[in-house]
C-alpha positions in Angstrom: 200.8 138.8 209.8 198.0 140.4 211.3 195.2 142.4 209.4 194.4 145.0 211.7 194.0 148.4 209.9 192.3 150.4 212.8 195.3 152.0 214.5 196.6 152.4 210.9 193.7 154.0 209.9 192.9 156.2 212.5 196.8 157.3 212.5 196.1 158.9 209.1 196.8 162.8 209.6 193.1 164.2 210.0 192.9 164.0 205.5 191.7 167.3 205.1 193.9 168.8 208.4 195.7 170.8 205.6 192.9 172.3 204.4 192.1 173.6 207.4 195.3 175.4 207.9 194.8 177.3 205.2 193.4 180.3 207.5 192.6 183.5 205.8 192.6 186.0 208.6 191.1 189.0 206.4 189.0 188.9 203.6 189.7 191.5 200.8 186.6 192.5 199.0 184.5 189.2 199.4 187.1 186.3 199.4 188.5 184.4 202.0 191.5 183.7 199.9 194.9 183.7 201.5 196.8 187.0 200.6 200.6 186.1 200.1 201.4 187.1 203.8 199.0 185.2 205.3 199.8 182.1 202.7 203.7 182.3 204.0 202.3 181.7 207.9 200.0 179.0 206.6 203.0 176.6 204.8 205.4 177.6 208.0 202.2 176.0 210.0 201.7 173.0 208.1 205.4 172.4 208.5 204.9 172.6 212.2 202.1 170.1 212.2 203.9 168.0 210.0 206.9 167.6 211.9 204.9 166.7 215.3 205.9 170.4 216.6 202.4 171.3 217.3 202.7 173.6 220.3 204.8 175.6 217.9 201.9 175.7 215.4 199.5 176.9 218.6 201.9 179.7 219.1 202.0 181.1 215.3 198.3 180.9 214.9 197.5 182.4 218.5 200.0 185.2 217.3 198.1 185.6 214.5 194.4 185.2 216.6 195.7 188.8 218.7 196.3 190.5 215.5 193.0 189.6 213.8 190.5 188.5 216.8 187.4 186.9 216.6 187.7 185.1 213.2 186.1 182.1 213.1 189.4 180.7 210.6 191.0 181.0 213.5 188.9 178.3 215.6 189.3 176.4 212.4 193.1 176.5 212.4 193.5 175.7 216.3 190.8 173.0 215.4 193.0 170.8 213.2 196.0 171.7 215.1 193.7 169.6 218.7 192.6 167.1 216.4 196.2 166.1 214.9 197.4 166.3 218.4 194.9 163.9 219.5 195.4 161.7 217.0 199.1 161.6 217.1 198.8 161.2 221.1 195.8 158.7 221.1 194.5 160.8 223.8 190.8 162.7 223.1 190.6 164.6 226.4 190.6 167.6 224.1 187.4 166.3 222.4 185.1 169.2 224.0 188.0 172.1 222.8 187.9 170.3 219.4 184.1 170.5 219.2 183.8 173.6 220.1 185.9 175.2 217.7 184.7 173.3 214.9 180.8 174.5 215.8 182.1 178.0 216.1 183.8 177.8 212.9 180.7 176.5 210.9 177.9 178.9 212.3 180.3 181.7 211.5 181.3 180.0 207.8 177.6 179.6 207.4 177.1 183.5 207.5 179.8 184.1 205.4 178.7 182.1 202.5 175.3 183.8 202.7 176.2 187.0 202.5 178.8 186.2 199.8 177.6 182.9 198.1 180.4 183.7 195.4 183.4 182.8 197.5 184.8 179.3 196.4 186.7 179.5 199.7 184.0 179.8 202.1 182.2 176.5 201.0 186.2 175.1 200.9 186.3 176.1 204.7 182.7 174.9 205.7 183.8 171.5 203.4 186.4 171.1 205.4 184.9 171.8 209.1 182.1 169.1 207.9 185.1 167.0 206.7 186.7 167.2 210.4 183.3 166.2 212.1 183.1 163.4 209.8 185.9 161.8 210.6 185.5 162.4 214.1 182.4 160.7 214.5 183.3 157.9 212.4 186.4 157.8 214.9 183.7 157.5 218.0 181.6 154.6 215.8 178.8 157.2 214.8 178.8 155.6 211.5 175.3 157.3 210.4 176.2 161.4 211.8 179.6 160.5 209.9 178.0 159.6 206.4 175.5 163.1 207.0 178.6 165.3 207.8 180.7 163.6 205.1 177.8 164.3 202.3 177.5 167.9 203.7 181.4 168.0 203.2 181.7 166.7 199.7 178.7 168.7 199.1 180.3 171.8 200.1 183.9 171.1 198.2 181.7 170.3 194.9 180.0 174.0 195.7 183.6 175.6 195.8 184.8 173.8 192.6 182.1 175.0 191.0 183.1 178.4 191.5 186.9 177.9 191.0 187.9 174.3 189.2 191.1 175.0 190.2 190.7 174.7 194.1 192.3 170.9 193.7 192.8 171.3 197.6 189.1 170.7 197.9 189.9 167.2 196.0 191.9 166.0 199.3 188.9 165.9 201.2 186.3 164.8 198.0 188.9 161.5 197.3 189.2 160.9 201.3 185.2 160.7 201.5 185.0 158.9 198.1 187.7 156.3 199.1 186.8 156.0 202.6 182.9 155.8 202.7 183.5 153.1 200.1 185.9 150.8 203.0 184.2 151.6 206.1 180.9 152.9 205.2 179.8 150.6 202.6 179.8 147.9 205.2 177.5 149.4 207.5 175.2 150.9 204.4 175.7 148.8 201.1 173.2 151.3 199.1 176.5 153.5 198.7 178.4 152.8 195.3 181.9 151.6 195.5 183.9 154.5 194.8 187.2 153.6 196.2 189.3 154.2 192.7 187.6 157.8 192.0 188.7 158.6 195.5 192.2 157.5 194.8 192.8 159.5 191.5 191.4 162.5 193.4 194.1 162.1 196.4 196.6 162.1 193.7 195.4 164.9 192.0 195.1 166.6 195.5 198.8 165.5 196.2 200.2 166.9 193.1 198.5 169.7 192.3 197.0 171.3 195.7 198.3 175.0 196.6 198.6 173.5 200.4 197.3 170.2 200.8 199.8 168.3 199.1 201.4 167.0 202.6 197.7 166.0 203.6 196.4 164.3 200.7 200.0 162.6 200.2 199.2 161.1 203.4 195.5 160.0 202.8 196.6 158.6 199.3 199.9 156.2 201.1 197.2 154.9 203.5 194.2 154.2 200.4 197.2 152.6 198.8 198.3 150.2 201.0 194.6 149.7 202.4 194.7 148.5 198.4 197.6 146.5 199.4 200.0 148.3 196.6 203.2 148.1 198.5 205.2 149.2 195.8 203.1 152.3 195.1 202.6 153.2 198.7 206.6 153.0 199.7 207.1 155.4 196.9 204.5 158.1 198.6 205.8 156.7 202.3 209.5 157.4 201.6 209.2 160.7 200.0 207.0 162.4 202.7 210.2 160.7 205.4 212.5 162.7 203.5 210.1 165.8 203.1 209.1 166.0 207.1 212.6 164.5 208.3 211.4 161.7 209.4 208.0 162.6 211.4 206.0 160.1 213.3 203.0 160.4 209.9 205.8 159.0 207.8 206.8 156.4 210.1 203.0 155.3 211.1 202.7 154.7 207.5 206.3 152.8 206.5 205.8 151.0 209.4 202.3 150.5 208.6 203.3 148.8 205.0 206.5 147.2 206.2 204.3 145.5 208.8 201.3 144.2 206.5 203.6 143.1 203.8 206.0 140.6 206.0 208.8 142.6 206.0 210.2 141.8 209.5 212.9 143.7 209.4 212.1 146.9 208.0 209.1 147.2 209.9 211.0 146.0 213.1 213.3 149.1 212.3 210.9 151.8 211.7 208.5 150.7 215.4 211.7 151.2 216.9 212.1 154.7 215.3 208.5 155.4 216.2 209.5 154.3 219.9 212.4 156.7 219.8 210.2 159.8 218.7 207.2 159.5 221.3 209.6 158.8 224.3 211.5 161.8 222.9 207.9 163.9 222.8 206.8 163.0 226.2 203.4 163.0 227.7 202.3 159.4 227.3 199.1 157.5 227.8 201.1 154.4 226.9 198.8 153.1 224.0 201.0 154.1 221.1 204.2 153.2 222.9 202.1 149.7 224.0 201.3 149.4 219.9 204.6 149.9 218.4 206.5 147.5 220.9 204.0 144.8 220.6 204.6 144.7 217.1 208.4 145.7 217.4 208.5 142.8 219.5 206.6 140.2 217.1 209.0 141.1 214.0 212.2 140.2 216.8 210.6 137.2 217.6 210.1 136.3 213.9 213.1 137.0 213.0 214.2 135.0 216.0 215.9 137.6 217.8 214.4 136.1 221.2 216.7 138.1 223.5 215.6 141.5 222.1 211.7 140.6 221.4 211.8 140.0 225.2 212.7 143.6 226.1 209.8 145.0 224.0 207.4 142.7 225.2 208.8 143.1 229.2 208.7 147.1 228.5 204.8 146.6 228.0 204.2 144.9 231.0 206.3 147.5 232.7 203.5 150.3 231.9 201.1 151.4 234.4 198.5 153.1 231.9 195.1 154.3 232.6 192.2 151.1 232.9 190.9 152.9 229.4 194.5 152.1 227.5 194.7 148.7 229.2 191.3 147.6 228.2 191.8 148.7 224.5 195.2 147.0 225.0 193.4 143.6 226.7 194.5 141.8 223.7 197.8 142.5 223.6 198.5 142.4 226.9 197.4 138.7 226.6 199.4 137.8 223.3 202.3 139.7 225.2 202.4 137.2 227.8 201.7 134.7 225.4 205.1 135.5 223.1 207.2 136.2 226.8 206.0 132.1 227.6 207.3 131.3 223.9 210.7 133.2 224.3 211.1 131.3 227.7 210.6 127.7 225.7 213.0 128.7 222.9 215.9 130.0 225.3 215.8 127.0 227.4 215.9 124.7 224.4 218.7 126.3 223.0 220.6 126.4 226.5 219.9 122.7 226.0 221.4 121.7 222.7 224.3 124.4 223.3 225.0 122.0 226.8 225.0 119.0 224.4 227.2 120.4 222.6 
């Protein structure tokens, strides 16, 4: 099986998009604490985002922008609702709109915390903006701006711990930068320590004890686990968050994900096709995702010798008319496409010649 992790890695829900949800639209006295209402809109939200219904999420939290304008939580909010988008579309013509909110949101935040330096949410909030350009850089290859931004956001989740130990949201994005500075970064700068199983006991403590984050940091913890290659551990996470988002294209990126990298044809055949289903269902295609999970739909088919059906998949790839961009990104698989069609051609015609013998 193939080894590549980057589509599987950058498919991982934004870790700390969660976090960011949390938008506290007033402040009573000098907190930025949800109150109960707010709290309510902010888990409706998340199960918005969660269940790929993000124009839905743009209308509660642009509701919520005309009641309370100008708040920079706001920005913050419509921030991780682009950047899931964009990651769930592989499309980052929203990169400027993402940017934009994110500096707004931090030169706000920035005030805030000076004025009241007290507020364990404030540094959560900044935390969590730096976490957002951190992963966004480190998406683009700016490996170094990505390690600054990521120190500046652990940084800033330590600061809000400090003030409130029970703020285990902020571990979601502390474990992500512990567990995934130690795989990608480490490479690139080998002075960092290897932190990869601190950052996984903090996802779990984020998953099972966060006020909102859970969803977020169960996702960041399946992917650290089967990065670790504990299938057993990471089906378990996988399968639970299937049933909790009814079946939402973060839960099938991942089972597919570990179905995929541990052999299992079948079941990884099964859950690409499911992934297919959904994103013709959402419409709007570049064609890179769609290009992704038929390729590899169509490699389990042909493994499992299923010639006849591997040879749709691969024939609906060549069928695609995406951009140059997705087709150079794609050049591989294009090839190994034609490649497997050539294969398929060779197995029919010898069994059309030992069925005529017989």
């Amino acid at each position: 099986m193939h080894r590549n992790y980057r589509i599987q890695i950058l498919k991982i829900p934004p870790v700390i998009v969660i976090l960011l949800i949390c938008a506290a639209l007033t402040a009573e006295g000098a907190t930025l604490k949800p109150s109960d209402y707010e709290m309510a809109v902010v888990l409706e939200t998340i199960d918005y985002v969660f269940a790929d219904s993000f124009e839905r999420a743009r209308e509660i939290t642009n509701a919520l922008n005309d009641t309370f304008p100008g708040q920079p939580l706001y920005h913050l909010l419509i921030a991780s609702i682009i950047h899931s988008q964009m990651m769930d579309g592989e499309d980052f013509s929203s990169e400027k709109e993402f940017m934009t909110n994110i500096d707004y949101c931090l030169d706000a935040l920035e005030r805030w915390t000076e004025k009241y330096p007290d507020d364990p949410w404030g540094h959560f909030f900044i935390g969590s903006a730096q976490g957002y350009k951190a992963i966004w850089q480190g998406q683009k290859g700016s490996w170094l701006k990505s390690l600054l931004s990521g120190l500046k956001a652990k940084g800033k989740f330590y600061d809000a711990l400090k003030l409130d130990p029970w703020l285990y949201d902020c571990y979601t994005g502390i474990g992500s930068y512990h567990y995934w500075s130690s795989v990608k970064l480490r490479k690139i700068f080998p002075f960092l320590s290897d932190d990869r199983r601190k950052g996984l006991e903090e996802l779990k403590l984020a998953m099972d004890s966060s006020y909102i984050s859970r969803p977020a940091a169960a996702i960041g913890y399946g992917w650290a686990l089967l990065n670790e290659r504990k299938y057993s551990d990471a089906l378990k996470v996988a399968r639970a968050l299937h049933d909790s988002t009814g079946g939402a294209r973060n839960a099938l990126w991942l089972l597919g994900g570990i179905y995929w990298s541990k052999g299992d044809l079948r079941n990884a055949a099964e859950n690409y096709g499911m992934l297919i289903n959904s994103l013709e269902r959402a419409g709007d295609q570049n064609y890179y995702n769609l290009i992704y999970c038929r390729y590899r739909r169509g490699f389990c088919l042909y493994g499992l010798k299923k010639y006849k059906e591997a040879e749709l998949e691969f024939r609906a790839i060549l069928s695609y008319k995406p951009s140059r961009e997705i087709r150079d990104r794609h050049g591989k698989t294009f090839q190994k496409t034609k490649e497997y069609l050539e294969k398929i051609g060779i197995e029919s015609a010898a069994q059309a010649q030992t069925q005529s013998r017989d």
